[in-house]
C-alpha positions as CSV (number, residue, x, y, z in Angstrom):
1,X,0.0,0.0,0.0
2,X,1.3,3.7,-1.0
3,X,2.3,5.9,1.8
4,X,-0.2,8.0,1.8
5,X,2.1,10.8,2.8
6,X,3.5,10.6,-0.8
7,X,-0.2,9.6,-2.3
8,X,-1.2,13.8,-2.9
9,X,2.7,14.5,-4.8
10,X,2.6,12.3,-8.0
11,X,5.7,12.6,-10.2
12,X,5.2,15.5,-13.4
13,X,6.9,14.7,-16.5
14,X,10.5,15.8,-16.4
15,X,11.4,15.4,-13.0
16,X,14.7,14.4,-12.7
17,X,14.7,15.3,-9.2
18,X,13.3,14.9,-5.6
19,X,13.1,16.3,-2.2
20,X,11.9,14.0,-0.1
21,X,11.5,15.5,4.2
22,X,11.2,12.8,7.1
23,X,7.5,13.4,7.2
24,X,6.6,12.6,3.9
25,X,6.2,16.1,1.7
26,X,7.5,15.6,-1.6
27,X,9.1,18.4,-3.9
28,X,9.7,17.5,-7.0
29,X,12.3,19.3,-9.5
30,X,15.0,19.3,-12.1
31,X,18.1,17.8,-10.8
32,X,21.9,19.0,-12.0
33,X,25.3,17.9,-10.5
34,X,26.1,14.8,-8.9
35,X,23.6,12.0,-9.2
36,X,22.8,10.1,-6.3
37,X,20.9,10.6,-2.8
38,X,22.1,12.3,0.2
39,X,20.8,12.6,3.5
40,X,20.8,15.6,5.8
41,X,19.0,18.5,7.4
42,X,17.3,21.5,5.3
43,X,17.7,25.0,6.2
44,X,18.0,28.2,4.3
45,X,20.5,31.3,3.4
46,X,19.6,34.3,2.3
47,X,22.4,35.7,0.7
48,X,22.3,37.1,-2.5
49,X,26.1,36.6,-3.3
50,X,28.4,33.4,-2.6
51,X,26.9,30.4,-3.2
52,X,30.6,28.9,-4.0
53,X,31.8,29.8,-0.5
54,X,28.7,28.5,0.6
55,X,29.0,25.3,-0.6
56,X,32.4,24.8,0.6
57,X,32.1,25.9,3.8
58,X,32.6,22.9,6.1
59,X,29.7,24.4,8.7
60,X,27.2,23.2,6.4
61,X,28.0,19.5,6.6
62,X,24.8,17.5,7.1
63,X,22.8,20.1,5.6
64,X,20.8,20.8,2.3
65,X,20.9,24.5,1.5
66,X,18.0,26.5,0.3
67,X,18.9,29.5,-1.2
68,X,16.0,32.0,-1.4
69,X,18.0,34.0,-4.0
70,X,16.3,32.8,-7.2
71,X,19.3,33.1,-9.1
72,X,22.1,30.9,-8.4
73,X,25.4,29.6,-10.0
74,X,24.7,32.4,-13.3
75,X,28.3,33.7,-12.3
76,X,30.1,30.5,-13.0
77,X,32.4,28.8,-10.6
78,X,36.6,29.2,-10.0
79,X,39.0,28.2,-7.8
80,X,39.5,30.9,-6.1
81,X,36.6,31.6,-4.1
82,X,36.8,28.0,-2.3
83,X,36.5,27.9,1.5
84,X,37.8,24.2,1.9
85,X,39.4,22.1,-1.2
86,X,38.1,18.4,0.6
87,X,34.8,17.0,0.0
88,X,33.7,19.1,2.9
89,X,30.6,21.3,2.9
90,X,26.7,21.1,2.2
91,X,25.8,18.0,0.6
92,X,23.6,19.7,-2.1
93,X,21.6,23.0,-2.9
94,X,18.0,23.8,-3.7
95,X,17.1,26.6,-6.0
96,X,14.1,28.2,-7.9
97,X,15.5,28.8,-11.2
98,X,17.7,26.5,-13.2
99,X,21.0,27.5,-13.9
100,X,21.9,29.7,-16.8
101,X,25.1,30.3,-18.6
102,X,28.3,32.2,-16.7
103,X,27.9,35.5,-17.3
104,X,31.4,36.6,-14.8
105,X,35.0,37.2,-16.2
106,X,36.2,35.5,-13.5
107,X,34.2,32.1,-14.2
108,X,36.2,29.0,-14.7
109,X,33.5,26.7,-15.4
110,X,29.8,26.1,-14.5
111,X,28.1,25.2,-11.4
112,X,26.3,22.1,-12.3
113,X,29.6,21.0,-13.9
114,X,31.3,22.1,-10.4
115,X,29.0,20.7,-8.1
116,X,28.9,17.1,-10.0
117,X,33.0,17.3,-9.4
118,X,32.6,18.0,-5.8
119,X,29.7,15.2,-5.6
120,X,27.1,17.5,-4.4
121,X,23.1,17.3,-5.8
122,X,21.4,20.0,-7.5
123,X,17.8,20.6,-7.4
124,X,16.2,23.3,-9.4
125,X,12.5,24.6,-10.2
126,X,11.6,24.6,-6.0
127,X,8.9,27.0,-4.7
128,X,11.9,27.7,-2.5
129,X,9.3,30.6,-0.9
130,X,7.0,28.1,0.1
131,X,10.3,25.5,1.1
132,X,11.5,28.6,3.4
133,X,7.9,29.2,5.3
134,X,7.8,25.9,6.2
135,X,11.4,25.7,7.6
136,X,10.5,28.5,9.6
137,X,6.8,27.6,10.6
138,X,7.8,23.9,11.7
139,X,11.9,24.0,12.1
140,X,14.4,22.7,9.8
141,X,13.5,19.4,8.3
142,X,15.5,16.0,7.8
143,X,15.6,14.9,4.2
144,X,16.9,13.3,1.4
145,X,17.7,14.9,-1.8
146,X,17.9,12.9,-5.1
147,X,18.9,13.2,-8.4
148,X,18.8,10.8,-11.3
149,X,18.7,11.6,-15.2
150,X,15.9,8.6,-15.6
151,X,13.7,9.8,-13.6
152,X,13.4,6.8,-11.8
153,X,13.3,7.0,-8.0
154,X,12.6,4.3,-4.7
155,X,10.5,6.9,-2.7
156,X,9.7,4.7,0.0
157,X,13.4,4.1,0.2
158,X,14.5,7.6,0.3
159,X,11.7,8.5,2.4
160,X,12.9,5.5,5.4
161,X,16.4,7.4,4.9
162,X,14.7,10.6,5.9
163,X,13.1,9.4,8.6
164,X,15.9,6.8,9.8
165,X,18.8,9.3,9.9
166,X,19.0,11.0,13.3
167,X,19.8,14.8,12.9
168,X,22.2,17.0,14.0
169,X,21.2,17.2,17.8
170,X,23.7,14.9,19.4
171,X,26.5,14.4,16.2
172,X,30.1,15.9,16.5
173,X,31.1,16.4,12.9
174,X,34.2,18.5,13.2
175,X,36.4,15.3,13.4
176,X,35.0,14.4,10.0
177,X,35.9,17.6,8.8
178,X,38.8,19.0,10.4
179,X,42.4,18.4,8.8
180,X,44.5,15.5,9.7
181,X,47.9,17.2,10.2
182,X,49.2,20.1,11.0
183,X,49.5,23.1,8.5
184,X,51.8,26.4,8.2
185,X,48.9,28.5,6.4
186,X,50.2,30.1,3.3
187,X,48.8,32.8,1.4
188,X,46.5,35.8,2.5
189,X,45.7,38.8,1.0
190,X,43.6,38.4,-2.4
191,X,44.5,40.8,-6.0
192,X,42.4,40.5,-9.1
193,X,45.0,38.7,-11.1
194,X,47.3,37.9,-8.5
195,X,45.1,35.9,-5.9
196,X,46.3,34.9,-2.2
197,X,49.5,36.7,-2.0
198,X,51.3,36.5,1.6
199,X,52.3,40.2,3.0
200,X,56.1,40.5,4.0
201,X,57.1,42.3,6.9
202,X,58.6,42.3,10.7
203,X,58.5,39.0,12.7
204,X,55.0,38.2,13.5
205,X,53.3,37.1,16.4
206,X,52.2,33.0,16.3
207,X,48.4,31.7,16.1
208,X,47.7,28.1,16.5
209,X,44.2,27.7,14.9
210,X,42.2,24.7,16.0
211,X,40.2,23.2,12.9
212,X,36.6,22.5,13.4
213,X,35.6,22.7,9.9
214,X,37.5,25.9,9.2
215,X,36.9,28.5,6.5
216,X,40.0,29.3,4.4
217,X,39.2,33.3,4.2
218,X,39.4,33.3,8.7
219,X,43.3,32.0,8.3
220,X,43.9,34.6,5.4
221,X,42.3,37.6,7.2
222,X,44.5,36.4,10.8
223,X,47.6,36.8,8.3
224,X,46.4,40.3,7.0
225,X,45.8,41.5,10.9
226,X,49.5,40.5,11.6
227,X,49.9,36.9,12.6
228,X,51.5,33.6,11.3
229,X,49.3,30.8,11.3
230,X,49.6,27.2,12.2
231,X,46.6,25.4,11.6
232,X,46.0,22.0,13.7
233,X,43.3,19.2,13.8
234,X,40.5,19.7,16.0
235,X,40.9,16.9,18.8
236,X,44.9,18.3,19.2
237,X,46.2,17.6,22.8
238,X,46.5,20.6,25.3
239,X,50.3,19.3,25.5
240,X,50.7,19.9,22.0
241,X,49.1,23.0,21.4
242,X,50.8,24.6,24.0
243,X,54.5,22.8,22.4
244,X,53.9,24.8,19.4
245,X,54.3,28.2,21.7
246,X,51.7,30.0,20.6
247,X,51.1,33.6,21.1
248,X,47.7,33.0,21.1
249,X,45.0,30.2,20.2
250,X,42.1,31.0,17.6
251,X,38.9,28.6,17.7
252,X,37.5,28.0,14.4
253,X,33.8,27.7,13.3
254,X,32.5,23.8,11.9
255,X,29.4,22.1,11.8
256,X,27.1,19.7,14.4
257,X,26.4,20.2,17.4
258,X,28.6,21.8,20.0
259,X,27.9,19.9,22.6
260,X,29.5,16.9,21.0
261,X,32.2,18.3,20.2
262,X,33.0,20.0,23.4
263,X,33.6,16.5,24.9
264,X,37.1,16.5,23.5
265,X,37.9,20.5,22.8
266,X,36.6,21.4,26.0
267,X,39.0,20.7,28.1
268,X,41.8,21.9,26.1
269,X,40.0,25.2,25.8
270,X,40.0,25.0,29.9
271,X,44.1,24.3,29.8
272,X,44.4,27.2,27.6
273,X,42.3,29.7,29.9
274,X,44.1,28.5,33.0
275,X,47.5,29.0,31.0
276,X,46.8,32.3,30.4
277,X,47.2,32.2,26.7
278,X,44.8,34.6,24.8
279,X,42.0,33.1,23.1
280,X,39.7,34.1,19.9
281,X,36.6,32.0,18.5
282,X,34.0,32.0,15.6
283,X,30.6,30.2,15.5
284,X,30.9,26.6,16.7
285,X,34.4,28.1,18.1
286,X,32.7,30.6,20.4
287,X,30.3,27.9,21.3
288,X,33.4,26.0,22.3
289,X,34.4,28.9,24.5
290,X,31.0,29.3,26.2
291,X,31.2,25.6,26.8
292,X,34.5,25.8,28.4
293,X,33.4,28.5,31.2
294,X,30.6,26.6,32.2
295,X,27.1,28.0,29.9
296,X,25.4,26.1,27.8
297,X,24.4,25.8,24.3
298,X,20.6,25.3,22.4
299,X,19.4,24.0,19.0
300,X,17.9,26.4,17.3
301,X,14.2,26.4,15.5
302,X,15.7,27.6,12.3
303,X,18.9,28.8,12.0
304,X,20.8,31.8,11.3
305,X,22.5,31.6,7.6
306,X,22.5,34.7,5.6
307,X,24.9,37.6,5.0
308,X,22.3,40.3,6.2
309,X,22.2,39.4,9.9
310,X,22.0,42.9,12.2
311,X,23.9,42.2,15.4
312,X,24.7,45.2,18.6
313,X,27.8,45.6,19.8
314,X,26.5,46.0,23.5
315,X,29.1,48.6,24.8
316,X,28.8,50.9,22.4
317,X,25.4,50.3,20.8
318,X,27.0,50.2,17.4
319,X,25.3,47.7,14.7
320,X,27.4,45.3,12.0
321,X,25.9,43.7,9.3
322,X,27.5,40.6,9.8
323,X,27.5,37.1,8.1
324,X,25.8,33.6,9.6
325,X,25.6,30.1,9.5
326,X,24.5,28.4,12.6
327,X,22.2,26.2,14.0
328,X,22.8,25.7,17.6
329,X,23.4,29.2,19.9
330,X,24.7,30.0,23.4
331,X,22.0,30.1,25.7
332,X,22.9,33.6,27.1
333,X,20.7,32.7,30.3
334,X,23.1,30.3,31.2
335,X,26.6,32.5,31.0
336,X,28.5,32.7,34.8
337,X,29.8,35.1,36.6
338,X,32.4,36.9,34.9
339,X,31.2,36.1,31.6
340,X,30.1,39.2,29.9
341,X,27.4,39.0,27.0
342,X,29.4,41.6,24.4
343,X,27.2,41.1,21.2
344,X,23.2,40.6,20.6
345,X,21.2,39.6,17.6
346,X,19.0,42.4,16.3
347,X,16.9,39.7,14.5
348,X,16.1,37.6,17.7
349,X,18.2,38.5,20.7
350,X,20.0,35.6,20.4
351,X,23.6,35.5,22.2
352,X,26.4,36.8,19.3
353,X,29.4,36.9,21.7
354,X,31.2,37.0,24.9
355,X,34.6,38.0,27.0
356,X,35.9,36.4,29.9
357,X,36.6,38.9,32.5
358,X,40.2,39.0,33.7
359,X,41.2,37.0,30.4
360,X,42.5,37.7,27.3
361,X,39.6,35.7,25.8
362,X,36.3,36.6,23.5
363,X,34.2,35.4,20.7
364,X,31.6,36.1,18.2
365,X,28.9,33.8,17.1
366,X,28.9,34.9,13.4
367,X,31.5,34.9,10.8
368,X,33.5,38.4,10.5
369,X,36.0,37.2,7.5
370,X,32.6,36.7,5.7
371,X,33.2,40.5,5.3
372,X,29.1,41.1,4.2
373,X,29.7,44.8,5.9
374,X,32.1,44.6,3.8
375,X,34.9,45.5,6.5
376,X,32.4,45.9,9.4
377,X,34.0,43.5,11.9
378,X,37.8,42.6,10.9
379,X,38.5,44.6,13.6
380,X,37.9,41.6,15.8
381,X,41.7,40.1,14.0
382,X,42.9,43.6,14.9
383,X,42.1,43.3,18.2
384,X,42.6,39.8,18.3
385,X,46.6,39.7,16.8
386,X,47.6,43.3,17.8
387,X,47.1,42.2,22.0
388,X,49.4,39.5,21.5
């Protein structure tokens, strides 16, 4: 007997292409990229610009991106505007419109083309209004997307993968993303015609960046504040973190849920504080950091992702339009004493950042080397690299 969930959604002619959410709705669609299935959990970004960076952003592992921009991938792809060069990243995109031609100078090939080489699904020709309302009527969705050229698809299969795969609550993911070695970071400032070029100068002072799932663009704007940058794996002993004599630490955003991961990078983030040595996070990274002094952190309804994301700079009341892409927040209820609440969400009040009082530590929850403002908040690696 047919699921009647799936009974009122028939398949049109020309679907090559399926979203199919743990409760049974069914969007059809025209697929591009990889072909396959994939599992994970829907949510939407509101950017306009970026889709590349978005896709390759290791945050968004376990997820299936909506992006309520209509027009996606009509500027073509290249190889400079990659966040992570590893498989890391959303595991497909959903769009309204399909994808047109490139129409950028700087294009080195298509998107569909792009995202079948990265193994990431397509979907195109969603109501991606209506996909969004519902996201943030009834929460972000598990699902499966799917695309084959034939048409032919085992919904009751896919839908069982929907429904059998158990969300983001609960999973650490930054161990499946993170790097595997340690990394001198190369390269920094970016020239149309040159790309990443490394600034020369005076001895520099020495960041160790723990690897959650970083983005590229964070170790390239810590080089143009000042620093040089060693980049380690995420579950990195206190012992050896400390051996490489940092100046200070820098805790990187990355996807799942921080509580997971805080079972091994807490307590380094606790040897750290009690050393003394100054400390600067991002995202899951400032999550990390509430973690360590004690607060806890919340899965949100829907999610922040967007580049458009008003947040207050408590002390001085001043207001950056910053980039996000987060599911989980600090609960700000739950910060101790001597934890000071330092940035607020103009959207929903949610918790944006914190210092330790008496330490050389802070963090935001969204991403400042996203640079939406465009240079609202790189003073954070100002402040960060120029007190060490």
């Amino acid at each position: 007997m047919a699921d009647p969930a799936l009974s009122h959604a028939p398949q049109p002619d020309g679907a090559t292409g399926v979203l199919v959410l743990a409760d049974g709705h069914v969007a059809w669609g025209r697929g591009f990229g990889a072909v396959g299935n994939a599992v994970g959990e829907v949510c939407f970004n509101t950017a306009m610009t970026g889709y590349q960076e978005v896709m390759t952003d290791p945050s968004y592992a376990g997820q299936i991106v909506t992006f309520t921009f209509p027009h996606i991938g009509n500027v073509g792809t290249n190889n400079e505007d990659m966040e992570s060069h590893g498989v890391e990243g959303a595991v497909g995109c959903i769009v309204r419109e399909d994808v047109t031609a490139p129409a950028n100078f700087r294009s080195q090939g298509t998107f569909p083309r792009w995202l079948e080489l990265q193994g990431k699904i397509g979907l195109a020709g969603i109501d991606t209004r209506a996909l969004t309302r519902r996201i943030r009527r009834l929460g972000a969705p598990n699902a499966v997307i799917a695309h084959a050229p034939d048409g032919v698809f085992d919904l009751p299969a896919l839908i069982e993968r929907a429904r059998n795969w158990p969300g983001l609550e609960g999973m650490d993911l930054a161990r499946k993303v993170s790097r595997e070695a340690h990394e001198a970071w190369e390269g920094s400032i970016w020239r149309l015609g040159e790309g990443y070029t490394r600034p020369t100068g005076s001895q520099r002072p020495h960041v160790v960046a723990i690897d959650y799932g970083a983005k590229d663009n964070i170790f390239r704007n810590l080089v143009a504040a000042g620093a040089d940058v060693t980049v380690v794996p995420a579950e990195t002993p206190l012992d050896t973190v400390l051996g490489l004599k940092p100046a200070g630490v820098f805790l990187s955003n990355g996807p799942g849920d921080p509580a997971a991961t805080g079972v091994y990078a807490v307590p380094v983030i606790k040897g750290l504080l009690d050393a003394d040595v100054p400390v600067f996070g991002i995202c899951l990274g400032h999550q990390m950091l509430a973690l360590a002094t004690g607060a806890r952190t919340i899965k949100m309804h829907q999610g922040h992702r967007g580049a458009n994301h008003p947040v207050k700079r408590i002390d001085d009341s001043v207001v950056e339009i910053t980039s996000m892409n987060h599911g989980f927040a600090v609960d700000a209820a739950t910060l101790p004493e001597g934890v000071v609440e330092t940035h607020v969400s103009l959207f929903d009040g949610s918790n944006c950042g914190i210092a330790i009082t008496g330490k050389r530590a802070f963090s935001v929850q969204y991403h400042p080397e996203a640079s939406p403002g465009p240079q609202d908040s790189f003073y954070l690696f100002e402040k960060f690299v120029g007190a060490l």
